[in-house]
C-alpha positions as CSV (number, residue, x, y, z in Angstrom):
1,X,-202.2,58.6,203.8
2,X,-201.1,57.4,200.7
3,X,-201.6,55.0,197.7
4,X,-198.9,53.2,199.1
5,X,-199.6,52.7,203.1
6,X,-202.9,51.8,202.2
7,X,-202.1,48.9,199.8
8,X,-203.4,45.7,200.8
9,X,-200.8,43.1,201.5
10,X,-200.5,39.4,201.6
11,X,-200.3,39.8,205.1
12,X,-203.6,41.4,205.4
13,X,-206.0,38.7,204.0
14,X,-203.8,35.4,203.7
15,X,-205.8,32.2,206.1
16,X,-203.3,31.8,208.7
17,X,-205.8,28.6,210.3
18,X,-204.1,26.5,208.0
19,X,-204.8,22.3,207.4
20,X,-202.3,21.1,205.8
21,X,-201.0,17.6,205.3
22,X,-198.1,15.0,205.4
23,X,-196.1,13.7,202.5
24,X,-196.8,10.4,203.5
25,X,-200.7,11.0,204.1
26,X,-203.1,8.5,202.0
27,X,-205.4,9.3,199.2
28,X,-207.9,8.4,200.7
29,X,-207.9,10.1,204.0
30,X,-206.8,13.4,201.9
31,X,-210.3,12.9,200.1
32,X,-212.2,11.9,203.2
33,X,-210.6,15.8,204.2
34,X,-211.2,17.8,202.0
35,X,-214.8,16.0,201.6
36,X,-214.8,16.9,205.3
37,X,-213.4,19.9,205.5
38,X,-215.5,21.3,202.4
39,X,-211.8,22.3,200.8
40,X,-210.4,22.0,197.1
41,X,-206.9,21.7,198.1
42,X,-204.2,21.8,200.7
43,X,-200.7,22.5,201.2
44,X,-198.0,19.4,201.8
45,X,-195.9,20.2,204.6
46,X,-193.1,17.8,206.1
47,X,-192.3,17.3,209.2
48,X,-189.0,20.0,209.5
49,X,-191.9,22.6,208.3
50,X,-190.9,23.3,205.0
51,X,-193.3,22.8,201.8
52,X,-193.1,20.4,199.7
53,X,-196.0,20.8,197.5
54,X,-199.5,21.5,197.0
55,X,-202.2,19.1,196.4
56,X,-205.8,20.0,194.7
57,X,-208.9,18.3,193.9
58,X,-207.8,18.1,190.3
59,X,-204.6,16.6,191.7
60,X,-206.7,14.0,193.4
61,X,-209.1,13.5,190.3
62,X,-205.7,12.8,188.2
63,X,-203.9,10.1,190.6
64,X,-207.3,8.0,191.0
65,X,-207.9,8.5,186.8
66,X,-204.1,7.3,186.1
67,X,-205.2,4.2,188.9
68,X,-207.5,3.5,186.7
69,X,-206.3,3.9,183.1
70,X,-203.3,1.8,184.5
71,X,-205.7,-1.6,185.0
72,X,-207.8,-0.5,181.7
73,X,-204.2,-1.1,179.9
74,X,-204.8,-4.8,181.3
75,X,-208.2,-4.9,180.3
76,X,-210.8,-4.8,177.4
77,X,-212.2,-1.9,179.1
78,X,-211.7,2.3,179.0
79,X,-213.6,3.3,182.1
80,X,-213.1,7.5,181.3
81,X,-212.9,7.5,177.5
82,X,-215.4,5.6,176.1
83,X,-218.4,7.2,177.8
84,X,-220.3,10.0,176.1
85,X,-220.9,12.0,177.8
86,X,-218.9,11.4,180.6
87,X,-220.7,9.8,183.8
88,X,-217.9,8.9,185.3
89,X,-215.9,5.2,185.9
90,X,-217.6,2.1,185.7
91,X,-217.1,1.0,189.2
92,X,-218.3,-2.1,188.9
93,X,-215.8,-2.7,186.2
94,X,-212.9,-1.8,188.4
95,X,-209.3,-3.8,188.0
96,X,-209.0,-6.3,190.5
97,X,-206.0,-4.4,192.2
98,X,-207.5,-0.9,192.1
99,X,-208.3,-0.8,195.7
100,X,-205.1,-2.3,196.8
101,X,-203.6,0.7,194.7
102,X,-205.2,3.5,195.8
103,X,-204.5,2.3,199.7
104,X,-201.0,2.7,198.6
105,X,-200.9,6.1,197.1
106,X,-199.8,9.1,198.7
107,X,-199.9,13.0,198.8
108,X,-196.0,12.6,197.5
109,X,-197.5,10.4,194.5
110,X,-200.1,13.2,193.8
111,X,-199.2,16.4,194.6
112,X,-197.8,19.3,192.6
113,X,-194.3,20.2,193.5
114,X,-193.9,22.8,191.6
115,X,-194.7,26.0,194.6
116,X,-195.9,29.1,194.2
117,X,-195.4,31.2,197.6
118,X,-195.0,34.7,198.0
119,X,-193.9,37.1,200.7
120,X,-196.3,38.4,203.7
121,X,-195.0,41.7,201.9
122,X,-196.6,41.1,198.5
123,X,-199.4,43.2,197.3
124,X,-202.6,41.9,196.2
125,X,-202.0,43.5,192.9
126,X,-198.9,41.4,192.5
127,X,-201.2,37.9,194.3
128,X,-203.5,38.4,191.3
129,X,-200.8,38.3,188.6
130,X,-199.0,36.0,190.1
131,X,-202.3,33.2,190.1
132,X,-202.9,34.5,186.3
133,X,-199.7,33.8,184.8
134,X,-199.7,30.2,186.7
135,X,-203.0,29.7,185.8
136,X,-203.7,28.5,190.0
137,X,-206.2,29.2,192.4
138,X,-203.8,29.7,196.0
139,X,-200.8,30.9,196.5
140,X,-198.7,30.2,199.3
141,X,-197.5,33.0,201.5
142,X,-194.0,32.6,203.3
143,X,-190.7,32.6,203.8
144,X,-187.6,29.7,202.8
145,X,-190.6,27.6,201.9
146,X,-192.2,27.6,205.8
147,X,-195.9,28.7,205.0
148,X,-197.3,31.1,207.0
149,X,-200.5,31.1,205.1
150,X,-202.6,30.7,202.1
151,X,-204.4,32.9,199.9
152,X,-207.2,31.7,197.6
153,X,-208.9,33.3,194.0
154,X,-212.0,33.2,196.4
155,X,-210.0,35.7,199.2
156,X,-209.0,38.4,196.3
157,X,-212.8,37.8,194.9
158,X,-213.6,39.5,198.4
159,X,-211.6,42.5,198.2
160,X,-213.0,43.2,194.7
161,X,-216.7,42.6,196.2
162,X,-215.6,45.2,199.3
């Protein structure tokens, strides 16, 4: 056999069990997931199948943060900056409308649209430089932006460990 034939694929080690969620899903119901779910991120799929983005923790941590720094404009009150160190919001100090926004807010307001997908083809060599020079932690694997499954820093940490 050689190099070649035995080069691990995309294909080989990409999670085809996949949760994935709407554009139109809530904010809260994606945390209540992945809080669930023990995940860190998941891909946005519409209802024709095709990807529309990918939406992360940080993604999350980001939409709820803006949520919040867009009532602290309104008030006397910086709930992220002015605490050293950080502890996290004052949720007692919370705009009056803060709830009312986050019911609103969607995977399509949070998520990153920019995709990364590769081929079932690609080779884990090319999976690795591919999450480096992005500077991401998954990759989608597919073709015409229909996922066929999801590879993780976590799945190539595996192959290295044997």
């Amino acid at each position: 056999m050689t190099a070649q034939e035995t080069t691990l694929r995309a294909r080989d080690l990409m999670e085809r069990d996949l949760i994935t969620v709407s554009p139109e899903t809530r904010i809260l119901d994606i945390h209540r997931l992945f809080t669930e779910e023990e995940i860190h991120g998941a891909p946005v799929v519409g209802e024709d199948g095709e990807v529309r983005g990918v939406l992360s923790s940080l993604d999350l941590l980001r939409i709820v943060q803006d949520a919040v720094d867009h009532g602290a404009a309104t008030t006397s009150s910086s709930y992220f900056r002015d605490q050293l160190p950080y502890s996290g919001p004052d949720w007692t100090d919370m705009p009056e409308d803060f709830q009312d926004r986050m019911q609103s807010l969607t995977a399509e307001d949070a998520m990153t649209k920019d995709i990364v997908m590769v081929t079932p083809e690609t080779s884990v060599s090319e999976i690795a430089k591919t999450m480096l020079e992005h500077h991401i932690h998954r990759v989608l694997v597919g073709d015409d932006r229909v996922l066929i499954g999801v590879i993780t820093s976590f799945d190539l940490l595996r192959v290295v460990a044997g």
